[in-house]
C-alpha positions in Angstrom: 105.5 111.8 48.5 106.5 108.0 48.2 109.9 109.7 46.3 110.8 111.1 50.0 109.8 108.6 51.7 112.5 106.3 49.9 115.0 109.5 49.8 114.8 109.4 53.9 117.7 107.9 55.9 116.4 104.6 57.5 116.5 104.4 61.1 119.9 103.2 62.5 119.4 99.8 63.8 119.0 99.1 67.7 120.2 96.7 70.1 117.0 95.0 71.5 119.1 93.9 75.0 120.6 97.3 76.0 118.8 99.7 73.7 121.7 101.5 72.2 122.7 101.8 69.0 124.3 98.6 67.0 127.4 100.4 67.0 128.1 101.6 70.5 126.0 98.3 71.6 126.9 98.0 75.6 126.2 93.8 75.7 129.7 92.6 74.9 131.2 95.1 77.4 129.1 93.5 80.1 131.3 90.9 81.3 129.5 89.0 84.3 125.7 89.0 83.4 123.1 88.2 85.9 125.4 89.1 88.6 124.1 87.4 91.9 124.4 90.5 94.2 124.1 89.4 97.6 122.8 93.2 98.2 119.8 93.6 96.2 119.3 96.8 94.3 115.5 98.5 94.1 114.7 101.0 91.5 112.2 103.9 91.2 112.0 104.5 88.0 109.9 107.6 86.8 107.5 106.8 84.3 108.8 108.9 82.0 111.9 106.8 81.6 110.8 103.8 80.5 111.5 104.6 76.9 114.0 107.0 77.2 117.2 106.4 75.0 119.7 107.0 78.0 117.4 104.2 79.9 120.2 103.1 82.4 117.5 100.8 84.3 118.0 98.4 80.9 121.4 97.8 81.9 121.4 96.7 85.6 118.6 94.5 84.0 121.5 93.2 82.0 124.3 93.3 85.0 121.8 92.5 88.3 120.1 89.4 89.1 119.0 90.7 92.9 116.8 93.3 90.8 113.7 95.0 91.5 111.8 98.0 89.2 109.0 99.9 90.3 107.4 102.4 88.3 106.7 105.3 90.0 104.0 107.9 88.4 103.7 111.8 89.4 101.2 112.8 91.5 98.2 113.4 89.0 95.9 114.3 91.7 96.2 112.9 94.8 97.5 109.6 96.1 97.2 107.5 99.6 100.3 105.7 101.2 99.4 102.8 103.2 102.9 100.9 105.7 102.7 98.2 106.8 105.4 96.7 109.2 107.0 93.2 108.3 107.1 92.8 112.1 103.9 93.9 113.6 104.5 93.2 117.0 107.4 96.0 116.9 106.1 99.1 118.3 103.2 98.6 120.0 103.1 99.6 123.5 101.3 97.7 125.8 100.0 94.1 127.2 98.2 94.0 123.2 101.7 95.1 121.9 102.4 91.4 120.6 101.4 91.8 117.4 97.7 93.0 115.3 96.1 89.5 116.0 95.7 90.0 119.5 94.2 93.4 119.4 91.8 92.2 116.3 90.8 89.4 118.5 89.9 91.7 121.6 88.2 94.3 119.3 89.7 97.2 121.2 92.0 100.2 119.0 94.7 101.0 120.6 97.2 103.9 121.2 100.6 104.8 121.9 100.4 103.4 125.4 96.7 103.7 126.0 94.0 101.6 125.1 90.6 103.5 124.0 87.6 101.7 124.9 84.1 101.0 122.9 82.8 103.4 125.6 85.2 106.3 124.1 87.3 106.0 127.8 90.7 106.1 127.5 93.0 103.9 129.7 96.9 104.8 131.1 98.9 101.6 130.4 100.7 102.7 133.7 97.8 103.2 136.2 94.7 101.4 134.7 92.5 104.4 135.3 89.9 105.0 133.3 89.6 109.0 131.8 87.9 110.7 129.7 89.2 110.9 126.4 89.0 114.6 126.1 90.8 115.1 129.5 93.8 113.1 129.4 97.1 112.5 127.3 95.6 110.9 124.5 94.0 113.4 123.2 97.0 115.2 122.8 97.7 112.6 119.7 96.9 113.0 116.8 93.1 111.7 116.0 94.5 109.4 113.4 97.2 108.3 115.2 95.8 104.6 116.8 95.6 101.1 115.1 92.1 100.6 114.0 92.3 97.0 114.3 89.3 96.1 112.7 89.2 98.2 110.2 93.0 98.7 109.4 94.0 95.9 108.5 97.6 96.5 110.3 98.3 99.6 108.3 100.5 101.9 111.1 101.2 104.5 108.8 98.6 106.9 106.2 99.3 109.8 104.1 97.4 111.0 101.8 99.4 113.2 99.6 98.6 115.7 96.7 100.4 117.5 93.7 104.2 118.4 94.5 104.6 117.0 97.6 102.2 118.3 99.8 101.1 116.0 102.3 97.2 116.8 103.2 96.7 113.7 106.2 99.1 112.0 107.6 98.1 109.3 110.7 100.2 106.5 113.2 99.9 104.8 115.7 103.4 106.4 117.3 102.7 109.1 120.2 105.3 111.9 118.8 105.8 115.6 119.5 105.2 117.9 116.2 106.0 121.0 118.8 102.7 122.5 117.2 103.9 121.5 113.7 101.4 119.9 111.1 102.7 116.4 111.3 105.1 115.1 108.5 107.4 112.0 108.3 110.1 113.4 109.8 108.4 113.4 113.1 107.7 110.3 113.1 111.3 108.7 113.0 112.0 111.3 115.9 109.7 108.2 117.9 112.8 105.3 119.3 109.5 102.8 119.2 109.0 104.0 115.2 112.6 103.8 114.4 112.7 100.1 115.9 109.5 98.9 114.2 110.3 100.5 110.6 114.1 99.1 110.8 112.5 95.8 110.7 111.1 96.4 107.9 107.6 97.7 106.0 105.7 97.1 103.2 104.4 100.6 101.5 101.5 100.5 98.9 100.7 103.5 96.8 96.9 104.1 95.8 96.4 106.7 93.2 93.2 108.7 92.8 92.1 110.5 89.8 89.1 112.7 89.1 86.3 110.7 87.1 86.3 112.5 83.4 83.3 114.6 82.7 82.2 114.3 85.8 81.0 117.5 87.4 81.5 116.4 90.9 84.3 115.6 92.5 84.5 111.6 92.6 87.5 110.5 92.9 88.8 106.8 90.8 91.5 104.9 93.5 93.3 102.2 91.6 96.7 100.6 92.9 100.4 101.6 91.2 102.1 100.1 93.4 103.0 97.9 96.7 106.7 97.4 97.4 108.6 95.1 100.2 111.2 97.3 101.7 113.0 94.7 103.4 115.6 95.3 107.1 118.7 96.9 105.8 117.4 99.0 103.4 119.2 102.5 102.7 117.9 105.1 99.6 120.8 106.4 97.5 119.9 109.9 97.3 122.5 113.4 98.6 119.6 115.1 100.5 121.1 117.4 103.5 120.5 114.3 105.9 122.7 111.5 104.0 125.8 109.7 105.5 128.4 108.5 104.1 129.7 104.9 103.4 132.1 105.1 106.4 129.9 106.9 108.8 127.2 104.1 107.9 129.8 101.7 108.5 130.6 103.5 112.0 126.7 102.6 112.7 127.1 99.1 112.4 124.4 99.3 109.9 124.6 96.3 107.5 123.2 97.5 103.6 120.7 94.3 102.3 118.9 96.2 100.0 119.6 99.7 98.0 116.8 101.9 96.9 117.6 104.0 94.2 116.0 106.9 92.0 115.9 106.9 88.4 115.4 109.8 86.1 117.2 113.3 85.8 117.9 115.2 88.6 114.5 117.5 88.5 112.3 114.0 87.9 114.2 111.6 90.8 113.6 115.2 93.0 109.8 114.8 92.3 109.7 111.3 92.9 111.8 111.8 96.8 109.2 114.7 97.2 105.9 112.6 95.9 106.9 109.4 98.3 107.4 111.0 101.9 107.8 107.4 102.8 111.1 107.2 101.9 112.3 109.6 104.2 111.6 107.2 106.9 115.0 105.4 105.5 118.4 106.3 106.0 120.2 108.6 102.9 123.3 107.6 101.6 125.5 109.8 100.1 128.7 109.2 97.7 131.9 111.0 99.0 133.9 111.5 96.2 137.3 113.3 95.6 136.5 114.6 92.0 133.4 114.8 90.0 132.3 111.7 88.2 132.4 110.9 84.6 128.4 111.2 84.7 129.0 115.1 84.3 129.7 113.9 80.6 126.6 112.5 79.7 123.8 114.6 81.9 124.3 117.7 84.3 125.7 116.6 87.6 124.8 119.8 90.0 127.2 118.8 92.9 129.6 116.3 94.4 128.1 113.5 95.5 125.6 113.2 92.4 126.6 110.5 89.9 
């Protein structure tokens, strides 16, 4: 046995910087390190690609100063999304709409222009009267959707979400029309109020839960995998059936501060779009290309627009 242990090849030695083999080592090719991008880039990197040999995230660590990598884990069981706005005086609707402070102070949780009451009366913003909760507008929101702002502690947006996407609960503090629907996150940026207070920014914090090992019952064990900044200006890099072009973002006046982008193959950066609904509350940028990109020669590319 030790005779073919000696007989084996040794291992071909590695680059510790980029990862890559000694010989097709990627550091001397790099010419500006640390680049000081005034935009800053984001990646979700899939946990599965952390130590994978084609590990591209190594390399902007290499090239990017204005760098940020979150690990992002699959769905085990179910997870809980809790958004926060940078700005919380955006999007409130009413004389309390100055920002969570004031409406902690009073004690009172509000809703998309009515205020409910510690005596369960709901009150019009427009004509003070007091009505019954069950007879009026509000109840025509979703239960969930009202700041809480005792308990809340600002959050205006949670989802609780399970395996493959499937949002179970999903609560804000926007009045929207689902037309019926079960309500999702596109709704929501249907809202002009939503649109303005996200666009300012929001802070998103992923809670995982897993089932309790040989524990008959269902308890569930909630630790935290993530909380990430998503500053104003930020745009996802990702071709879904909604995503602009450079130009037509231009046309918007819309100016790019920060990039969010999805790392992992093509089937793994799909689960991780489809496992964080949150991220279809940002606008999708696409890349218009006249020919396919050289990508196609290292991993399947499945359509223009995917480099």
């Amino acid at each position: 046995m030790s005779a073919a242990q000696s007989d084996a090849k040794p291992k071909r030695p590695i680059c510790p910087s980029c990862s890559k083999p000694a010989r097709v080592c990627l550091c001397s090719r790099i010419r500006t390190r640390n680049l000081d991008n005034s935009i800053s880039v984001t990646i979700l990197q899939h946990s599965l690609e952390r130590n994978h040999p084609l590990n591209s995230t190594r390399i902007a660590k290499l090239g990017l100063k204005n760098l940020n990598v979150v690990t992002v884990f699959e769905v085990d069981f179910e997870a809980r999304f809790e958004i926060r706005l940078l700005e919380p005086g955006l999007g409130l609707i009413g004389p309390e709409s100055s920002g969570f402070d004031q409406v902690r102070e009073k004690g009172i949780t509000q809703k998309a222009g009515f205020e409910v009451k510690g005596d369960g009366k709901c009150q019009d913003e427009k004509n003070r009267d007091l009505i019954d909760e069950n007879e009026n507008p509000c109840e025509k929101l979703d239960k969930g959707s009202h700041v809480d702002a005792i308990n809340g502690g600002g959050v205006v947006i949670n989802a609780t979400m399970l395996k493959y996407g499937v949002v179970s609960h999903l609560s804000h503090i926007w009045k929207v029309d689902t037309h019926g629907k079960k309500p999702n996150f596109e709704h929501i940026v249907t809202s002009t109020m939503a649109k303005e207070a996200l666009r300012g920014g929001f802070v998103v914090k992923k809670l995982g839960r897993k089932k309790l090992e040989g524990n008959m019952e269902l308890e569930l064990e909630e630790s935290e995998e993530f909380e990430i900044k998503v500053p104003q200006g930020s745009v996802l890099l990702f071709p879904s059936q909604n995503a602009i072009g450079v130009d037509e973002l231009k046309s918007m006046h819309f100016e790019v501060k920060n990039l969010i982008v999805l790392d992992g193959t093509w089937s793994k950066a799909g689960r991780v779009y489809n496992e964080n609904p949150w991220l279809k509350l940002l606008p999708h940028l696409r890349l218009d290309l006249d020919r396919m990109s050289l990508y196609s020669e290292i991993r399947s590319q499945p359509k223009v627009g995917c480099a």
